[in-house]
DSSP file (Angstrom, degrees, kcal/mol; ACC not computed):
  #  RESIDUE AA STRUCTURE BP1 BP2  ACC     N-H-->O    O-->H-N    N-H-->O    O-->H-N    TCO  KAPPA ALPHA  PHI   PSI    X-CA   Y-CA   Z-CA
    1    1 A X              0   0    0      0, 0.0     2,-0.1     0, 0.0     0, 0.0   0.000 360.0 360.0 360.0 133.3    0.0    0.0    0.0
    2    2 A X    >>  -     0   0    0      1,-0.1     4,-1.9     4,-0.0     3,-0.9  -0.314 360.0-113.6 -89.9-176.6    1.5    3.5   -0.8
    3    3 A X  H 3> S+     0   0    0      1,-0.3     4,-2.2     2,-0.3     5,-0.1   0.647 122.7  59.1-100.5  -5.9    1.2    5.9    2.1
    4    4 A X  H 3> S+     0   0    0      2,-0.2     4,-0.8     3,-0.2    -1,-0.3   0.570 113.6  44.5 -91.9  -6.4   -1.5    8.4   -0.3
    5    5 A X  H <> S+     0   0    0     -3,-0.9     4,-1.4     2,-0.2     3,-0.5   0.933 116.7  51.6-127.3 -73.1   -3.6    4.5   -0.2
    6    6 A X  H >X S+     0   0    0     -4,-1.9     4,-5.4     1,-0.3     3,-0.5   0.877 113.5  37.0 -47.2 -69.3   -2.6    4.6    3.9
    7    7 A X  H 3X S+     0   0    0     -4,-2.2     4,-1.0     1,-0.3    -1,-0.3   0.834 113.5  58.6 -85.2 -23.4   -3.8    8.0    4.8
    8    8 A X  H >< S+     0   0    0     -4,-0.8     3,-0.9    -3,-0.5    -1,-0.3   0.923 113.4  43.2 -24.3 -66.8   -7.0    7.5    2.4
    9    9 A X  H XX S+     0   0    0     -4,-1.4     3,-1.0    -3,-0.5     4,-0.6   0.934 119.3  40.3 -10.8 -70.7   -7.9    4.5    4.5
   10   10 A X  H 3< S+     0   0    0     -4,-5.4    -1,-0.2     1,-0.3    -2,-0.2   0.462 124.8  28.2 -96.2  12.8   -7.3    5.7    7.3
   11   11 A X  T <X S+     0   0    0     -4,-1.0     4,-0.6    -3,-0.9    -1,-0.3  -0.153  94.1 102.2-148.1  29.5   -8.8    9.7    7.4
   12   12 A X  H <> S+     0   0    0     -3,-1.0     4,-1.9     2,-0.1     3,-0.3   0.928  89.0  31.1 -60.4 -79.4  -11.6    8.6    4.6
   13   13 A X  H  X>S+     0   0    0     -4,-0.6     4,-3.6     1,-0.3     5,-0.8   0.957 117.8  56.3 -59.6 -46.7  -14.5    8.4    7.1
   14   14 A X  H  >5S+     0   0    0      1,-0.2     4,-2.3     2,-0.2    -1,-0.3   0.985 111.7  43.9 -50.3 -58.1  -13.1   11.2    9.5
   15   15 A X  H  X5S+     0   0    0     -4,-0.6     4,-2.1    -3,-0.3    -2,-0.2   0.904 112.9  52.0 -72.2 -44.0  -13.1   13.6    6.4
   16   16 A X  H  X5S+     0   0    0     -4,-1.9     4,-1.6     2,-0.2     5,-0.3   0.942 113.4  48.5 -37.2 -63.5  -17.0   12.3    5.1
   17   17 A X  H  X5S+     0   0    0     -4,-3.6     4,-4.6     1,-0.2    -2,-0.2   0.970 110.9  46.4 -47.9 -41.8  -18.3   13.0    8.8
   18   18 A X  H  X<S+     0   0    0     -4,-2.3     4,-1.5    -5,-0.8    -2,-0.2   0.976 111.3  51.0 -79.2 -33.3  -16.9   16.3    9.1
   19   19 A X  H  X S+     0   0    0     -4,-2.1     4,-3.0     2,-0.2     5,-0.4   0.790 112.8  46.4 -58.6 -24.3  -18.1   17.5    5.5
   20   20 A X  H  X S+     0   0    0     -4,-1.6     4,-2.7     2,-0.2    -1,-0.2   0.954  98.9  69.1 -91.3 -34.4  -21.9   16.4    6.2
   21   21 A X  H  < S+     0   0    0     -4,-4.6     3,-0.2    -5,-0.3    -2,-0.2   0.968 109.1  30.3 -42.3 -63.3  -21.7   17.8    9.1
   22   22 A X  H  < S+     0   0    0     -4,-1.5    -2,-0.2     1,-0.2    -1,-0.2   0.706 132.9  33.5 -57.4 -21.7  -21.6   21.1    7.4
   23   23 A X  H  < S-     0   0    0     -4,-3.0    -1,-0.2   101,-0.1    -2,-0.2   0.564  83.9-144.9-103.4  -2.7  -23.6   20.2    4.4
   24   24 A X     <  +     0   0    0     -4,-2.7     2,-0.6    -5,-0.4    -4,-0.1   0.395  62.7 119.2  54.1   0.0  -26.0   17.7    5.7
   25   25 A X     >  -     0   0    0     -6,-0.3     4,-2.4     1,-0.1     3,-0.4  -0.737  54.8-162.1 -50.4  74.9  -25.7   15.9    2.4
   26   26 A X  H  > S+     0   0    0     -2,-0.6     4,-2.4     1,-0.2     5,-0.2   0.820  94.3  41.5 -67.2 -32.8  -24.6   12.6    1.8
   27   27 A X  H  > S+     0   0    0      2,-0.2     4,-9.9     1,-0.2     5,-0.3   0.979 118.8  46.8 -56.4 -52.2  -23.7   13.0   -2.2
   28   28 A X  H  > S+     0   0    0     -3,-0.4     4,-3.5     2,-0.2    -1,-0.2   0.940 112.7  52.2 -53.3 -48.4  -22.2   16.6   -1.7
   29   29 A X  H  X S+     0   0    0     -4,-2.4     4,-1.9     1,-0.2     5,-0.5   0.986 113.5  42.6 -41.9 -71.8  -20.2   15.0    1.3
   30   30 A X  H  < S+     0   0    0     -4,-2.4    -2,-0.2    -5,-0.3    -1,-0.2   0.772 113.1  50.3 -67.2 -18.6  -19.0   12.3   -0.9
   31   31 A X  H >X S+     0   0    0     -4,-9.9     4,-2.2    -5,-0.2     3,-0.8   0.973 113.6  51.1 -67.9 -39.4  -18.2   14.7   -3.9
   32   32 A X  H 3X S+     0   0    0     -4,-3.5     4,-2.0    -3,-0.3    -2,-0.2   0.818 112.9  40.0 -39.4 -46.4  -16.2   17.1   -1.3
   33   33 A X  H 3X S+     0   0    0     -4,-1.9     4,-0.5     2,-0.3    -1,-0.2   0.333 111.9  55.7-113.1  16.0  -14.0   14.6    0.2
   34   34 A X  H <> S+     0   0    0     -3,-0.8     4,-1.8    -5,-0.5     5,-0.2   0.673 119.2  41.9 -75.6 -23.4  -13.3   12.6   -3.5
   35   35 A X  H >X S+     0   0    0     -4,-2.2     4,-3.2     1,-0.2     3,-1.8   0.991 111.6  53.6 -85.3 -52.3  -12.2   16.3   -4.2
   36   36 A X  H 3< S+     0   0    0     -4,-2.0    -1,-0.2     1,-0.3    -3,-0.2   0.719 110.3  50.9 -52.7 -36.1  -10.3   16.8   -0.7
   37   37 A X  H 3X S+     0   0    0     -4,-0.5     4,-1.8     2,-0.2    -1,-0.3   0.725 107.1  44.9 -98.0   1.1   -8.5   14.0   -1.4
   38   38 A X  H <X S+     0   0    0     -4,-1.8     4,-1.6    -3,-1.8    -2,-0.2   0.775 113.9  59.0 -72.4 -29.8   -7.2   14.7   -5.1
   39   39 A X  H  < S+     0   0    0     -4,-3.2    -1,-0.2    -5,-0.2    -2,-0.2   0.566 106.0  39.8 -77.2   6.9   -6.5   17.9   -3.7
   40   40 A X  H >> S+     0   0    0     -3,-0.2     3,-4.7    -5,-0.2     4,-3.2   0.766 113.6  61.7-121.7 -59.9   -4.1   16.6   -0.9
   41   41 A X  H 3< S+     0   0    0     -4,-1.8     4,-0.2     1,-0.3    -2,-0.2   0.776 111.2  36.9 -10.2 -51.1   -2.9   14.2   -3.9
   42   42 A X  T 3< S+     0   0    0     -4,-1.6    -1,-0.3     1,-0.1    -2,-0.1   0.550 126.4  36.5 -89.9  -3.2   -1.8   17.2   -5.7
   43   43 A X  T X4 S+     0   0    0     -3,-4.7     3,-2.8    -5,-0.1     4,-0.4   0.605  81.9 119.4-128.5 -27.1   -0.5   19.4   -2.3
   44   44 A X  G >< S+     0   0    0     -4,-3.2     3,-2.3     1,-0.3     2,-0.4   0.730  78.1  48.0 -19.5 -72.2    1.1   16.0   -0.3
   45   45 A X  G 3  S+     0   0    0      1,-0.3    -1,-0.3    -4,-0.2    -2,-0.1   0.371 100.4  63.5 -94.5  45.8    4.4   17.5   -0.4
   46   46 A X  G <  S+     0   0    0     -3,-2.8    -1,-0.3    -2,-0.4     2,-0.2   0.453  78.7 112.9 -81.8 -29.4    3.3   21.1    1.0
   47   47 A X    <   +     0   0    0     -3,-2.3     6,-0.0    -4,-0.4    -7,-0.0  -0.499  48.0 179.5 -78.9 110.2    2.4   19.2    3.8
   48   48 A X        -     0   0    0     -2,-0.2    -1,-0.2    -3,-0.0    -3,-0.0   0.778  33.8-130.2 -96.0 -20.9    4.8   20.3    6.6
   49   49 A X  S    S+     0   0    0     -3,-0.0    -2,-0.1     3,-0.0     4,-0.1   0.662  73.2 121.1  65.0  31.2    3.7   18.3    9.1
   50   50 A X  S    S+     0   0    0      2,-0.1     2,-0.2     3,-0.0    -3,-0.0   0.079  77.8  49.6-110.6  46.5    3.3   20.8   11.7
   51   51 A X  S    S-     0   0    0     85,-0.0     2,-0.4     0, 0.0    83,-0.0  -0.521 101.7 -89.8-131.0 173.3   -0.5   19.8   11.9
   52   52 A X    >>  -     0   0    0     -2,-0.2     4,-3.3     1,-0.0     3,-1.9  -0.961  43.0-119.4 -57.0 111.3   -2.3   16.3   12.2
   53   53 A X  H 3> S+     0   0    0     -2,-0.4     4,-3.5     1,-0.3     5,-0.1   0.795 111.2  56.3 -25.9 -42.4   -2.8   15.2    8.6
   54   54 A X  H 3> S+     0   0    0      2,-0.2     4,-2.0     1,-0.2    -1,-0.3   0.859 100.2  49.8 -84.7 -12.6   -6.6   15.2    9.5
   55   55 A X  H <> S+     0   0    0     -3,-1.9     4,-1.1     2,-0.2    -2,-0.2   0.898 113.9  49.3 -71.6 -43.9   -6.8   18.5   10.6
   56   56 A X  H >X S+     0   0    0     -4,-3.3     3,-3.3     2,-0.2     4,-2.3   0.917 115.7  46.0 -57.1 -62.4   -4.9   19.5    7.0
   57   57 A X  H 3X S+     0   0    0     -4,-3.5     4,-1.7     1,-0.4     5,-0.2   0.750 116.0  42.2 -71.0 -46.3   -7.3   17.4    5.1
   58   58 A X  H 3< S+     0   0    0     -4,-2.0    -1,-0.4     1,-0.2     4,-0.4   0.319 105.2  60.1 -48.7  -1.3  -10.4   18.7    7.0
   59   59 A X  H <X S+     0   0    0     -3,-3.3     4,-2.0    -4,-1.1    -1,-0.2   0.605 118.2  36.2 -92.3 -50.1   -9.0   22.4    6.7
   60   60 A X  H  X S+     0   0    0     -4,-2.3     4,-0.7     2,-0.2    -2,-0.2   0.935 110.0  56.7 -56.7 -28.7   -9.3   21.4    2.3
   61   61 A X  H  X S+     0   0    0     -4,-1.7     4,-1.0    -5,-0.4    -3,-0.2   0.886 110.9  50.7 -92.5 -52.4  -12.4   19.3    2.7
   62   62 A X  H >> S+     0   0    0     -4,-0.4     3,-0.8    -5,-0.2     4,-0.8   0.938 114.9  40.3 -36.4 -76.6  -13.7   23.2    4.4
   63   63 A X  H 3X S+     0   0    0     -4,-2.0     4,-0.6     1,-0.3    -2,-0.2   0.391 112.1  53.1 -85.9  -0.9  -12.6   25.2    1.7
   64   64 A X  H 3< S+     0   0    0     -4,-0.7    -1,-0.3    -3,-0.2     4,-0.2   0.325 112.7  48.5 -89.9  -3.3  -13.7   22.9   -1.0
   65   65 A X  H <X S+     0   0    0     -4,-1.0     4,-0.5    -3,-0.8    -2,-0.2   0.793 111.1  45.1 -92.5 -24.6  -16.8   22.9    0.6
   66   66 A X  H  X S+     0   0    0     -4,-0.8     4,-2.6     2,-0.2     5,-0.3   0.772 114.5  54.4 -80.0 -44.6  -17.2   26.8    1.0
   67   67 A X  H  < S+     0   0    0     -4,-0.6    -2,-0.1     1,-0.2    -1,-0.1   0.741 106.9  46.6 -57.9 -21.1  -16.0   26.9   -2.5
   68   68 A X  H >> S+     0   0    0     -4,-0.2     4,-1.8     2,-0.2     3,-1.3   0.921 116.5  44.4 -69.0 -50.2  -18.7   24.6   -3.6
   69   69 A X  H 3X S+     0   0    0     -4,-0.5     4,-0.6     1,-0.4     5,-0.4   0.916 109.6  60.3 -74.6 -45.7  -21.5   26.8   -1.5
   70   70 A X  H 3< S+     0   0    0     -4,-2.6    -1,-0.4     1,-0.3    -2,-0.2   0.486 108.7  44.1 -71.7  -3.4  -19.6   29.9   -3.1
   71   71 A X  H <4 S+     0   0    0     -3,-1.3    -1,-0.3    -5,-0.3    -2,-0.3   0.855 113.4  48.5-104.8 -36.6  -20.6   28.4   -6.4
   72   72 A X  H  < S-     0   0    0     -4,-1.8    -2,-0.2    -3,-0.3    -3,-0.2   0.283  91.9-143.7 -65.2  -2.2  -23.8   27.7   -5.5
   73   73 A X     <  +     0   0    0     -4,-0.6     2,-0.3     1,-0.1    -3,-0.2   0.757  65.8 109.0  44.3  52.5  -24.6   31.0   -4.0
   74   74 A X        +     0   0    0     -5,-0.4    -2,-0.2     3,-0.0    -1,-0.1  -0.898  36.0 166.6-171.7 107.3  -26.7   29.1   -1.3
   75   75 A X  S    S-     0   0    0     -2,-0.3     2,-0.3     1,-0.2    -1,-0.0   0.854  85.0  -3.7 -85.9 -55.9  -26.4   28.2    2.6
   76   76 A X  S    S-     0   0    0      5,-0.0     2,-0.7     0, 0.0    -1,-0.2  -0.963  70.6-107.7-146.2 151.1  -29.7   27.2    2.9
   77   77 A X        -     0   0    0     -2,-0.3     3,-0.3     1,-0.2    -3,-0.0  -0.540  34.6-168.1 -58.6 110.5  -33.1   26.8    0.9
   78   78 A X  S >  S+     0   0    0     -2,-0.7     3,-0.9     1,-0.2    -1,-0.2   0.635  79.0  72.0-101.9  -9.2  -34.9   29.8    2.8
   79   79 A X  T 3  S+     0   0    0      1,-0.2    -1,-0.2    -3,-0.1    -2,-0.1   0.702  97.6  49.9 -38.8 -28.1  -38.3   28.5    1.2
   80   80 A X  T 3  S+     0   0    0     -3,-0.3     2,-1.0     2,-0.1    -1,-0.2   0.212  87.2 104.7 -99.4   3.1  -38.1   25.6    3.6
   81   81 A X    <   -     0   0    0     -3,-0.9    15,-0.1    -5,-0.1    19,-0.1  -0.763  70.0-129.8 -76.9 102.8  -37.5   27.7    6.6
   82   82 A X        -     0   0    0     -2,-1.0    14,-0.1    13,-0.1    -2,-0.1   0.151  13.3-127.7 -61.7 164.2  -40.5   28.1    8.9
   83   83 A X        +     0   0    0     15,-0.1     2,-0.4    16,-0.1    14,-0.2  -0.106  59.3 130.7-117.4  42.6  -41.4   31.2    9.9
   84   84 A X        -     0   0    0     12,-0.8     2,-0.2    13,-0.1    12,-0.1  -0.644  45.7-140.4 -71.1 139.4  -41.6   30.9   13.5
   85   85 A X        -     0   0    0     -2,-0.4     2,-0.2    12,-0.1    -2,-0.0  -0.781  13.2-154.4-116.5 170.5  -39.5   33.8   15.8
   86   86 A X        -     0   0    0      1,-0.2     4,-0.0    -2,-0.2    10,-0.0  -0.411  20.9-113.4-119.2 168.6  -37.6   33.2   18.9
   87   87 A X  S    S-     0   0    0     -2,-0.2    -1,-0.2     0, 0.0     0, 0.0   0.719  77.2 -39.4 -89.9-103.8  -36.8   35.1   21.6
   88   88 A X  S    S+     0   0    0      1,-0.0     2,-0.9     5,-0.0     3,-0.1   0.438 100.1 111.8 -99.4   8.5  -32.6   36.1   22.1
   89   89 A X     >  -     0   0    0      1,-0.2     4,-3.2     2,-0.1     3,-0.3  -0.551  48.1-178.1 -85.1  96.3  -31.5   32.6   21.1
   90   90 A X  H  > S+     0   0    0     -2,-0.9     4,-1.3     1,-0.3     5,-0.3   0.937  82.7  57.1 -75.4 -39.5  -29.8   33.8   17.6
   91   91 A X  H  4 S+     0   0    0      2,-0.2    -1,-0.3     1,-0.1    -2,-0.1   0.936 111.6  41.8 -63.6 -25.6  -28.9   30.2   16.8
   92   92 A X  H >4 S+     0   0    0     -3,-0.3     3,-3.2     2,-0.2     5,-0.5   0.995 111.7  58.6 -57.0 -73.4  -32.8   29.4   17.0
   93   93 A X  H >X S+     0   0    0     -4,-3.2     4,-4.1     1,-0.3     3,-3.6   0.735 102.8  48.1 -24.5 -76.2  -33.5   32.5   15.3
   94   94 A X  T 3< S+     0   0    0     -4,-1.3    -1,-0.3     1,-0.3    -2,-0.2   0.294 117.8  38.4 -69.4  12.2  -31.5   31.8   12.0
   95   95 A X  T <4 S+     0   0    0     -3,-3.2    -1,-0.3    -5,-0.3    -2,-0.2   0.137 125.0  42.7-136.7  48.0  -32.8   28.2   11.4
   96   96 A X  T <4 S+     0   0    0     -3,-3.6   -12,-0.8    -4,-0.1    -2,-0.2   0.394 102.3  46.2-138.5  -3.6  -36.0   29.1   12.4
   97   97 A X  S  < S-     0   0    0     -4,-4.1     3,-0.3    -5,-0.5   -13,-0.1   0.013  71.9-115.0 -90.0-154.3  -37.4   32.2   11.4
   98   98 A X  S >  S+     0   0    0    -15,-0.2     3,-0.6     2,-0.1     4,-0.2   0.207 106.0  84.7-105.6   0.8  -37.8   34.3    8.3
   99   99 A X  T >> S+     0   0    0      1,-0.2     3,-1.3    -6,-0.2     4,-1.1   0.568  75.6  90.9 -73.0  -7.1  -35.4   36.9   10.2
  100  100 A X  H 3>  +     0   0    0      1,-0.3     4,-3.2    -7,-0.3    -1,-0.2   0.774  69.9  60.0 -75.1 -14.4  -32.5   34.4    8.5
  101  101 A X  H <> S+     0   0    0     -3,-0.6     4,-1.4     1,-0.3    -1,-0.3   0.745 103.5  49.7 -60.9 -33.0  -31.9   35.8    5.6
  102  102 A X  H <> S+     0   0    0     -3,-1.3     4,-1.5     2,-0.2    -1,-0.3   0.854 114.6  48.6 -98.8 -56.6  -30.8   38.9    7.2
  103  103 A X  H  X S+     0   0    0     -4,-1.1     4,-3.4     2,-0.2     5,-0.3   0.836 102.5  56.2   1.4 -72.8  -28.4   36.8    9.6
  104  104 A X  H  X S+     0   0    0     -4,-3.2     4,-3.1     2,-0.2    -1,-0.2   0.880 108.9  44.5 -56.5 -48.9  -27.1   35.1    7.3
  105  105 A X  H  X S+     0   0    0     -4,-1.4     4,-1.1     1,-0.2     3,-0.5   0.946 117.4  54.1 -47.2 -60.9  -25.9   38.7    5.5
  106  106 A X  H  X S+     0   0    0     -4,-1.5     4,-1.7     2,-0.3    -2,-0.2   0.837 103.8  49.4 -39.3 -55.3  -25.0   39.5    9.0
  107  107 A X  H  < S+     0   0    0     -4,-3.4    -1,-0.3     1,-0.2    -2,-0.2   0.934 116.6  45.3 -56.2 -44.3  -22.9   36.4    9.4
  108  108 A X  H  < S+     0   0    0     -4,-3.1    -2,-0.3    -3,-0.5    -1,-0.2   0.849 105.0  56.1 -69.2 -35.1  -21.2   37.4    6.1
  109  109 A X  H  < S+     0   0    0     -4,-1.1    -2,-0.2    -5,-0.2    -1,-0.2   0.744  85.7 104.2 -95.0 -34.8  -20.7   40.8    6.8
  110  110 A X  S  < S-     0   0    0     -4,-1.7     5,-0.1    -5,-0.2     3,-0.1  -0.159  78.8-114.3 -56.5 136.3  -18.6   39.9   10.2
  111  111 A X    >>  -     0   0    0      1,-0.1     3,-1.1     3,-0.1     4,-0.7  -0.299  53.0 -63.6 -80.4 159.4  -14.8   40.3    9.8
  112  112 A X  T 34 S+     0   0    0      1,-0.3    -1,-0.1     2,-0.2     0, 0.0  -0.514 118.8  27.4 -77.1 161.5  -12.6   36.8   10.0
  113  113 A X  T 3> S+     0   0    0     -3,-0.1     4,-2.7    -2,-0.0     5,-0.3  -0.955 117.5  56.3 -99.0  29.6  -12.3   35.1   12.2
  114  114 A X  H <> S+     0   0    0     -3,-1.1     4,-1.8     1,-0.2     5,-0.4   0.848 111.5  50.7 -68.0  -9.4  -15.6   35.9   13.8
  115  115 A X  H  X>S+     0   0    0     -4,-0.7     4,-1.4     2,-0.2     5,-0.5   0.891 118.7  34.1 -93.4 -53.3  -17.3   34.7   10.2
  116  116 A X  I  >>S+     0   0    0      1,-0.2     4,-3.5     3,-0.1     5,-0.6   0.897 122.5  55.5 -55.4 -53.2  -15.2   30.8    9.8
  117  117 A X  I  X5S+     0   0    0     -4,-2.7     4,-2.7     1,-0.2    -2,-0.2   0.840 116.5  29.9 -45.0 -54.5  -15.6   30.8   13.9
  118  118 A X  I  X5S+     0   0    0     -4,-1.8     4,-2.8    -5,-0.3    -1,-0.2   0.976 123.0  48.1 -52.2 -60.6  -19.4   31.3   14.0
  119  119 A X  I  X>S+     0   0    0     -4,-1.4     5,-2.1    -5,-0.4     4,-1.6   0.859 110.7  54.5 -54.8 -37.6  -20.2   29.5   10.7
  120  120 A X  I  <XS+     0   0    0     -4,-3.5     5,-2.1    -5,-0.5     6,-0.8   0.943 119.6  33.7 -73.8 -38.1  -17.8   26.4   11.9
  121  121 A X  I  <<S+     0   0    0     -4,-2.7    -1,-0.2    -5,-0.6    -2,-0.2   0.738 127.4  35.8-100.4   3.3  -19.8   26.0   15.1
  122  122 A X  I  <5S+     0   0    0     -4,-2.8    -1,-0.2    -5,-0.2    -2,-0.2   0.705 135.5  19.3 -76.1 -35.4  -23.0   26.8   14.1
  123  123 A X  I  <5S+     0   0    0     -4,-1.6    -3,-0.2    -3,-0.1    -2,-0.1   0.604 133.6  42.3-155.6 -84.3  -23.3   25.5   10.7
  124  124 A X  I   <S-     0   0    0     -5,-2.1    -3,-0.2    -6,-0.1    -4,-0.2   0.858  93.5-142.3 -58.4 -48.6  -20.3   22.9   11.0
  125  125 A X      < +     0   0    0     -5,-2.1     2,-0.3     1,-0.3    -4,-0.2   0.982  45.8 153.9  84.0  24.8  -21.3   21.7   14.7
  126  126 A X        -     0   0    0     -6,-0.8    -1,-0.3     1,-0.2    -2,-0.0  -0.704  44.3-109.9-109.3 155.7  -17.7   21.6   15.6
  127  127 A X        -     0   0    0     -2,-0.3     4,-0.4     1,-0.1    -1,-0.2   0.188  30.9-113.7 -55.9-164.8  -16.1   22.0   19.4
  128  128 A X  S  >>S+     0   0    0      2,-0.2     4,-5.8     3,-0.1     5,-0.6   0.382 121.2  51.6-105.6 -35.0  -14.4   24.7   20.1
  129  129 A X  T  45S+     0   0    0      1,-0.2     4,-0.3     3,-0.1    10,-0.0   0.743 106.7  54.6 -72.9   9.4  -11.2   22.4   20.4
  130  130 A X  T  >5S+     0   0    0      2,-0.1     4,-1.6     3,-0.1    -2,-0.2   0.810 121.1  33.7-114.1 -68.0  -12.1   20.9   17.0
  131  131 A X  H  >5S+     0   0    0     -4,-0.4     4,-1.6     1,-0.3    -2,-0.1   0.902 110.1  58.7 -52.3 -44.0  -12.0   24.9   16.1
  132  132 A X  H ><>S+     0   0    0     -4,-5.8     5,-1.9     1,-0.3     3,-1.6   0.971 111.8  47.2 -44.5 -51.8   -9.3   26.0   18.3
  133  133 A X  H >4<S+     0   0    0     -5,-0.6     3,-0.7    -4,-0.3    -1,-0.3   0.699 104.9  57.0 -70.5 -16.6   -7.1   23.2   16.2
  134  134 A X  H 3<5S+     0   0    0     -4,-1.6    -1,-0.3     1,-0.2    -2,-0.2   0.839 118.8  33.1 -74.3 -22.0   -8.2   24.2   12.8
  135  135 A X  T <<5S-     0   0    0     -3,-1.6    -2,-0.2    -4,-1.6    -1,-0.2   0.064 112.4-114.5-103.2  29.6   -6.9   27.6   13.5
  136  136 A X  T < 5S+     0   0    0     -3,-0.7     2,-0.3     1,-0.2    -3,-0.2   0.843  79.0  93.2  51.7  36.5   -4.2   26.8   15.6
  137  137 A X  S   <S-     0   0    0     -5,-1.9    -1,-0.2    -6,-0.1    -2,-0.1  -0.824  80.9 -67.9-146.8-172.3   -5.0   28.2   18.7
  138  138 A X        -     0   0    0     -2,-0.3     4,-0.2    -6,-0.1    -3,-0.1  -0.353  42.3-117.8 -80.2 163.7   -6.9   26.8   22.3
  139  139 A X  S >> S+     0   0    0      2,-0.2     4,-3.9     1,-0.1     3,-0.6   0.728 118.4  68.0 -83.4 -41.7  -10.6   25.9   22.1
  140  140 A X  H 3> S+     0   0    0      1,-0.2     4,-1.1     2,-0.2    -1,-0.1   0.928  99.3  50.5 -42.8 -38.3  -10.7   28.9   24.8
  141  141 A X  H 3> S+     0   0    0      2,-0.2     4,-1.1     1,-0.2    -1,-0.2   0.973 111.4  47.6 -52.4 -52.3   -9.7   31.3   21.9
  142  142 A X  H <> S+     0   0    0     -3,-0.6     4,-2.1     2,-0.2     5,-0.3   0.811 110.3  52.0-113.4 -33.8  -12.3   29.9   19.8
  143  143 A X  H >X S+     0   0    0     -4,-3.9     3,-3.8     1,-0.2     4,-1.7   0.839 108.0  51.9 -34.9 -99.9  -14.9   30.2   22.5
  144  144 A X  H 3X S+     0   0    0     -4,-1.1     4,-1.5     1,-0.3    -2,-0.2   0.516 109.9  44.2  34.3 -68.2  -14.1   33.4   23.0
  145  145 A X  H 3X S+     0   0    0     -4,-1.1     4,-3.1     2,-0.2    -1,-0.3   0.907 112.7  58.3 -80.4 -18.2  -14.5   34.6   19.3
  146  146 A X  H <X S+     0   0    0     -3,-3.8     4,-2.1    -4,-2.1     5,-0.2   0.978 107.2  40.9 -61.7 -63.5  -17.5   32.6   19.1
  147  147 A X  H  X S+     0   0    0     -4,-1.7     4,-1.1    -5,-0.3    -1,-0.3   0.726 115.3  53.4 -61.6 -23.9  -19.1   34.2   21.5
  148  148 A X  H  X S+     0   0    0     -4,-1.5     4,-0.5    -5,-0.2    -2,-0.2   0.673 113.8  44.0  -6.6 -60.5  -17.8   37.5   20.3
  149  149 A X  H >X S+     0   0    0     -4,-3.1     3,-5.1     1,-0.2     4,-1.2   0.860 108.1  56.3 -69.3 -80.4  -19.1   36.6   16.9
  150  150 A X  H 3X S+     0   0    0     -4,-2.1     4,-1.8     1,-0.3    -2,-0.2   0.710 105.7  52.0 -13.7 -53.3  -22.4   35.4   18.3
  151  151 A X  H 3X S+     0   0    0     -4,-1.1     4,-1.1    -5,-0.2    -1,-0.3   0.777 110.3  51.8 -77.7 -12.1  -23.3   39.2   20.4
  152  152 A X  H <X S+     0   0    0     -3,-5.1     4,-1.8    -4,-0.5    -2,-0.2   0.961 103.2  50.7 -90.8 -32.4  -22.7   41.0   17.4
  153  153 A X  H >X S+     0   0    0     -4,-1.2     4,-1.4     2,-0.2     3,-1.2   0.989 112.8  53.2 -39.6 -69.1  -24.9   39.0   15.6
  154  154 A X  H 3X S+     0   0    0     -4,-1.8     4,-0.8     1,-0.3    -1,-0.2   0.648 114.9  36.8 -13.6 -43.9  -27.3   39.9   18.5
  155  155 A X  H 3< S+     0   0    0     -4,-1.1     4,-0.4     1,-0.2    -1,-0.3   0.898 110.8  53.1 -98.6 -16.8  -26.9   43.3   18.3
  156  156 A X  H << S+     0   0    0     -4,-1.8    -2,-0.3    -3,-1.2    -1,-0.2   0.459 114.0  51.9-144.8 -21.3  -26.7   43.8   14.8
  157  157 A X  H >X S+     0   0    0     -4,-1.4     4,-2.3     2,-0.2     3,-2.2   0.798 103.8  55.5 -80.9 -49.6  -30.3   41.5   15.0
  158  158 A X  T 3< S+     0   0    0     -4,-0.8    -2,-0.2     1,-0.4    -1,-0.1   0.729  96.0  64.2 -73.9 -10.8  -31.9   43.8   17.6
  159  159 A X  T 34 S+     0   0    0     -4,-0.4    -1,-0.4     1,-0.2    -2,-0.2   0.527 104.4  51.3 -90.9   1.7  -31.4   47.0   15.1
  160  160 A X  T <4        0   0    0     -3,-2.2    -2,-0.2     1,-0.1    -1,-0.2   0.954 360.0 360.0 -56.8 -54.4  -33.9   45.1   12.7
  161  161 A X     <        0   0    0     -4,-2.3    -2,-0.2     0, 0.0    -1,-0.1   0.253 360.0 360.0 -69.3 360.0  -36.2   44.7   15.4
């Protein structure tokens, strides 16, 4: 077995989870991480090692997945959103009202890294030591911005209202 056959094996399913977590798709998953791993195919010796190999390949399998969304000009089908409101719970709010649309711009408009931070643990469903380590920092950092990101959403919600 050659070692691109090894780390295929062995970071296949790990790289599938983490992309359906963010798309909730199982086709899209599996086109993302066929593409995540030709693109690691093509980058293998860029690869410094001063990571865990699955954290690089889930940092590609991200941004072939934002590039996919960015192609599709789509987060979520907002026809299928119910139009129920919430009180202050902003994650409730954007998947469940018609206020998301206007979130979502909100979420977009936020300077990095509140925008990956929010989107990864909102969206993505990742820890914060699952964040801290994609950006190289503690899961306390990534708390931190989250919740950071999260009150400006919050305020930036309450001047619709």
């Amino acid at each position: 077995m050659t070692q691109l056959e090894d780390i295929y094996h062995t970071y296949f399913k790990d790289v599938f989870l983490y992309v359906y977590r963010l798309s909730g798709d199982k086709h899209i998953s599996e086109d993302i991480t066929s593409e995540t791993f030709m693109k690691a195919l093509t980058s293998l010796d860029s690869f410094k090692g001063e990571s865990d190999i699955r954290v690089w390949l889930c940092q590609i399998a991200k941004n072939s997945y934002y590039s996919y969304l960015r192609k599709k000009k789509s987060f979520v089908d907002f026809e299928s959103v119910p139009e129920s409101a919430s009180g202050d719970n902003v994650e409730r709010e954007i998947t469940t009202s018609e206020a998301s649309v206007k979130v979502h711009e909100m979420i977009q408009n936020l300077k990095e890294p509140y925008k990956k931070v929010f989107t990864l643990r909102l969206f993505g469903e990742l820890s914060f030591k699952q964040i801290g380590k994609l950006f190289g920092k503690s899961d306390n950092w990534a708390c931190v911005t989250y919740h950071r990101a999260r009150e400006k959403v919050k305020a930036r919600l309450g001047d619709y209202r």
